[in-house]
C-alpha positions in Angstrom: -0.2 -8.4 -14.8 -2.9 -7.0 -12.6 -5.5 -8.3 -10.3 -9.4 -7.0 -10.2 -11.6 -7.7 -6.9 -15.3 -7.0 -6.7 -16.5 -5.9 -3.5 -20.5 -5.5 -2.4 -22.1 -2.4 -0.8 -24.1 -3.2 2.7 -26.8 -2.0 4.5 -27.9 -2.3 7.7 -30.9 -4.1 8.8 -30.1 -3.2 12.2 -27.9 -1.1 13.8 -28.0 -0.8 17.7 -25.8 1.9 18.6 -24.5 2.1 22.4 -22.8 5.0 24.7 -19.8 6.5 23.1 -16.4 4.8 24.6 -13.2 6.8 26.1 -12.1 6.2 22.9 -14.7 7.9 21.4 -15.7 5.0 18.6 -19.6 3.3 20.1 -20.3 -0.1 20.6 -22.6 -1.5 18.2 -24.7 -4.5 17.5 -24.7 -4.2 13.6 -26.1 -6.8 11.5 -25.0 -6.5 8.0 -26.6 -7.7 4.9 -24.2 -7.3 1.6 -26.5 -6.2 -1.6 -25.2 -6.6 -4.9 -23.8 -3.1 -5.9 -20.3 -3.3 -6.7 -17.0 -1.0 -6.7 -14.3 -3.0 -8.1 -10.7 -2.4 -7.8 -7.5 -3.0 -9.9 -4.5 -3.4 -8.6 -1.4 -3.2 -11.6 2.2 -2.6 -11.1 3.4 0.7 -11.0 7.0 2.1 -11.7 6.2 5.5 -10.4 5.0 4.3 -6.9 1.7 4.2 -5.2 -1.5 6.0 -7.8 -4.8 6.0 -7.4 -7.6 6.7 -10.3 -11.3 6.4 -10.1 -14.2 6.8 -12.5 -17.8 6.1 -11.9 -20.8 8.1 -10.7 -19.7 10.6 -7.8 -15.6 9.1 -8.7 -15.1 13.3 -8.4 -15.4 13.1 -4.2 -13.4 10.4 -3.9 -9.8 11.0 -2.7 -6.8 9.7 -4.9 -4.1 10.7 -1.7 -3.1 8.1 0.6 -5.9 8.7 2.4 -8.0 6.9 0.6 -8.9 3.2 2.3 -7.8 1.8 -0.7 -4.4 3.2 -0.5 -3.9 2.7 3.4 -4.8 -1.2 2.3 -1.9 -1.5 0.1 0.6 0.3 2.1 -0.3 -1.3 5.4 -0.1 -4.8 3.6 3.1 -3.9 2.0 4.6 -3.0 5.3 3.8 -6.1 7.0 5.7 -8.0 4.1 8.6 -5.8 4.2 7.6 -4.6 0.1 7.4 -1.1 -1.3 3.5 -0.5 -2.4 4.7 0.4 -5.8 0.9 -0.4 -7.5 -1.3 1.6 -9.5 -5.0 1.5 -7.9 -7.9 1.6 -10.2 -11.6 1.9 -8.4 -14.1 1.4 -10.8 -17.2 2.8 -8.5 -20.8 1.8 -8.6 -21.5 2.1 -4.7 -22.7 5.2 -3.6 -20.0 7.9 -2.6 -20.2 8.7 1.6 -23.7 7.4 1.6 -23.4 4.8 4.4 -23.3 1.8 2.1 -19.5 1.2 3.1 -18.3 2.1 -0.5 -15.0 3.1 0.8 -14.9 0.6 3.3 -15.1 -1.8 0.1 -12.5 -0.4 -1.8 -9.8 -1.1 1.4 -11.2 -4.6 1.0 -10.9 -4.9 -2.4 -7.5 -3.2 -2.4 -6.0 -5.0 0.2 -7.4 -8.5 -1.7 -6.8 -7.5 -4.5 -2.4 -6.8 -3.3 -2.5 -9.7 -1.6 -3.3 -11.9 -4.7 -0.7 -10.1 -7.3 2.5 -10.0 -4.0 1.2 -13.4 -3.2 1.9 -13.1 -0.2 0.1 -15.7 1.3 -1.4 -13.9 4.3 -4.2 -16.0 5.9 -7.9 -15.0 6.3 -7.4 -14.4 9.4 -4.3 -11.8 9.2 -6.5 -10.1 6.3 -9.0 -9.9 8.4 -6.9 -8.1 11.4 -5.5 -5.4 8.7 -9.1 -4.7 7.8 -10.3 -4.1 11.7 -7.2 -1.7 11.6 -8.1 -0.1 8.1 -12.1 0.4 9.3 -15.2 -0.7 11.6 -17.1 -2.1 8.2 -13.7 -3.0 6.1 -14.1 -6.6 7.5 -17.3 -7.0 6.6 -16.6 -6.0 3.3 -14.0 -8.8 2.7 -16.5 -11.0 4.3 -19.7 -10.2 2.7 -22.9 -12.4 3.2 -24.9 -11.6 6.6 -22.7 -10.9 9.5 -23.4 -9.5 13.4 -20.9 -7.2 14.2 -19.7 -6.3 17.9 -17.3 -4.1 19.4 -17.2 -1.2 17.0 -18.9 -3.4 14.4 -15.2 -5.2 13.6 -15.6 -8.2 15.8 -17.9 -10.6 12.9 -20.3 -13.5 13.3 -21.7 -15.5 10.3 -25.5 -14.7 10.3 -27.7 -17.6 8.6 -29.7 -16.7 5.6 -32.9 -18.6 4.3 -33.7 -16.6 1.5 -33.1 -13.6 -1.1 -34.0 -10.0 0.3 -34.9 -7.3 -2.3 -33.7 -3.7 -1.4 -34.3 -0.4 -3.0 -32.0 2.8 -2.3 -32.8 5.9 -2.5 -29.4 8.6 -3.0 -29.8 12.1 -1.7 -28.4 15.1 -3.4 -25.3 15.3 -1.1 -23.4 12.9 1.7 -23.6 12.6 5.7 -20.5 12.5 7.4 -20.2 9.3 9.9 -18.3 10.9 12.5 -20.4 13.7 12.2 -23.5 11.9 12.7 -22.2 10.2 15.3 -21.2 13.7 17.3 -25.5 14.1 16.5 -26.5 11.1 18.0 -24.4 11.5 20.8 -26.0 15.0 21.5 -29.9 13.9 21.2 -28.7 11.1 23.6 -27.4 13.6 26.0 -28.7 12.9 29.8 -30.6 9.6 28.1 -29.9 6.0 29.5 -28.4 4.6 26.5 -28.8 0.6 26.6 -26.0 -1.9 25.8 -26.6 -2.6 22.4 -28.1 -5.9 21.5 -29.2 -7.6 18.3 -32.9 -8.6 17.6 -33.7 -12.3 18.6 -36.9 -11.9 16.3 -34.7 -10.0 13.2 -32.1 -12.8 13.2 -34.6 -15.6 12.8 -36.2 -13.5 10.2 -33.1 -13.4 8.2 -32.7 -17.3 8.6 -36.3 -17.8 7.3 -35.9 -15.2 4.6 -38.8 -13.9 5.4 -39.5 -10.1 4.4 -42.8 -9.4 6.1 -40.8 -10.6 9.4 -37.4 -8.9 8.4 -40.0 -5.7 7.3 -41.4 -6.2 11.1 -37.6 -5.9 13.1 -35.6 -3.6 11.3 -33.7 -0.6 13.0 -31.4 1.9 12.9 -30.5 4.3 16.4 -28.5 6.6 13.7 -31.6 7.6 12.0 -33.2 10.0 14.4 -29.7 11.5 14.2 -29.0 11.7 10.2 -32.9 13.3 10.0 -31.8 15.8 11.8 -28.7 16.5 10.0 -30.7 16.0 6.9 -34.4 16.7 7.5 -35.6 16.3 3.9 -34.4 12.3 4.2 -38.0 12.2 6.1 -39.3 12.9 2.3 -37.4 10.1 0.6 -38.5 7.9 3.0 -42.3 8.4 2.8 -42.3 8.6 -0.7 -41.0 4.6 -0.5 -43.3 3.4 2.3 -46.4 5.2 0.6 -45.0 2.9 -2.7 -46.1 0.0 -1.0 -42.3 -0.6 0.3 -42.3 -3.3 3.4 -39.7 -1.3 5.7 -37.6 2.0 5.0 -34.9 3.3 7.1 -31.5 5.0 6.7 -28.8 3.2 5.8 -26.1 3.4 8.3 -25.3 6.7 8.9 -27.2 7.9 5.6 -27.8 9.6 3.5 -28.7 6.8 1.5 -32.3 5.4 2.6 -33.3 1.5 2.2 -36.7 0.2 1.0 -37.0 -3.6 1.7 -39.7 -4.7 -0.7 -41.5 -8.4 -0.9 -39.6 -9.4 -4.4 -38.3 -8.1 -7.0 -41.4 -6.8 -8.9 -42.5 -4.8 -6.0 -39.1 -3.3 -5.8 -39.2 -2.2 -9.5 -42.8 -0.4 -8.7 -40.8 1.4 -5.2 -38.0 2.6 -7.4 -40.2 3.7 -10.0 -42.3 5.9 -7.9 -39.0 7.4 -6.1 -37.7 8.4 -8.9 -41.2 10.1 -10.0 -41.4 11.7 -6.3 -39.0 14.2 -6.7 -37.4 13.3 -3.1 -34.0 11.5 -4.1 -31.4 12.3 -6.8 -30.9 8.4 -8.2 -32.3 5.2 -7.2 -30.7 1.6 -7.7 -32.2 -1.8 -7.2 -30.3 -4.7 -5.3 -30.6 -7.8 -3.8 -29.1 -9.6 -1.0 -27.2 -11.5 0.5 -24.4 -10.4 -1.9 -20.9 -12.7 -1.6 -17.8 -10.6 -0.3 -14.5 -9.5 -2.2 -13.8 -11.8 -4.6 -10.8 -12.2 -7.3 -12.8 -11.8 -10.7 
């Protein structure tokens, strides 16, 4: 027997990013939108213990040790049940590898889903939801999916309204950003700054509940850009390249390096992703729409 969950990449439409804490983690007003770019993960019975594979584009930088968010997902889950995590872990990835999309936030997600359904352990939404604020800032919105605000370090969810379908293009560099690292960037250009509580856009919410992408185009933002550019100046390349294809809006995703294009439907979007991949700026480019539905048992 085994159990396979899809889980959907995210990006950012905004991401308000406030003082860092004692803790050292940020508060954040970050309003997700899922996009439909899958990882899936299969979860089998194992005799020999705990195993993780991979295979997909990038499957190379992805740990197979228990630190893998996949792995802390089944073990943490199995703890709480008082059951040996004696499964093999298959991730199947199609979401970009540390390219702020939340691929391996997806795979805890899918993971711990996916565990839950073959134990049967009959843990509520909302005790799956608590493992995934403990696995990750942007695990719970991976189980989740849809549009969501997210408070406090980004864990703390709120069901965002959508009126329409939003057409994306992303752009993948040649190599990944770290998060914490660009978070240790931002912190240093904010140095001796007045950094304001963080606080999502009135105007970008009710964009999202029109679907409108001219308004969405008009409100999107992200504080961790200035700080991935300068970890990664050429991103500023990538993201010309798409506006000057007629794209709506581009911005890093997240803490990059990936870069979003928001484009007006889905014909435009194929035109933006045709002249990335002509500009010489980006090593791959994938189309995607959203809002994408969370982990799911397939």
């Amino acid at each position: 027997m085994s159990v396979t969950v899809r889980v959907p990449a995210k990006v950012n439409v905004q991401l308000a990013v406030g003082a860092a804490r004692p803790d050292g983690f940020h508060d954040l007003a970050n309003v997700f939108l899922a996009v439909g770019l899958y990882d899936e993960v299969t979860v089998t019975p194992s005799p020999d213990g705990l195993r993780i594979t991979c295979e997909g584009p990038d499957a190379d930088q992805v740990p197979l040790d228990r630190t893998n968010l996949a792995a802390r997902a089944a073990l943490m889950l199995a703890g709480r049940y008082g059951r040996d995590a004696d499964v093999h872990l298959h991730i199947a990835k199609d979401i970009p590898v540390a390219g702020g999309m939340a691929g391996g936030s997806a795979d805890g997600a899918g993971a711990l889903l996916a565990c839950d359904a073959l134990w049967g352990t009959g843990a509520s939404r909302e005790e799956l939801l608590d493992i995934c604020a403990e696995l990750g800032s942007d695990v719970p919105f991976s189980l989740v999916g849809g549009a969501a605000l997210g408070t406090g370090r980004g864990e703390k969810l709120t069901a965002l309204e959508v009126g329409g379908t939003f057409h994306w293009v992303f752009a993948m560099a040649s190599r990944g950003l770290s998060t914490p690292a660009v978070f240790r960037e931002f912190d240093r250009l904010a140095r001796g700054r007045d950094i304001p509580e963080p606080v999502a856009s009135g105007e970008l919410l009710a964009a999202l509940a029109k679907g409108d992408p001219d308004a969405l185009a008009a409100t999107v933002s992200n504080d961790l850009q200035p700080a991935a550019l300068s970890l990664f100046p050429r991103l500023a390349d990538t993201l010309a390249a798409g506006r000057a294809a007629g794209a709506l809006a581009a911005l890093v995703s997240g803490s990059g390096p990936t870069t979003a294009f928001l484009a007006p439907d889905a014909e435009s979007a194929a035109t933006v992703a045709d002249a990335l991949r002509a500009s010489g700026t980006c090593r791959t480019v994938r189309t995607a729409s959203g809002p994408a539905p969370g982990a799911t048992v397939m």
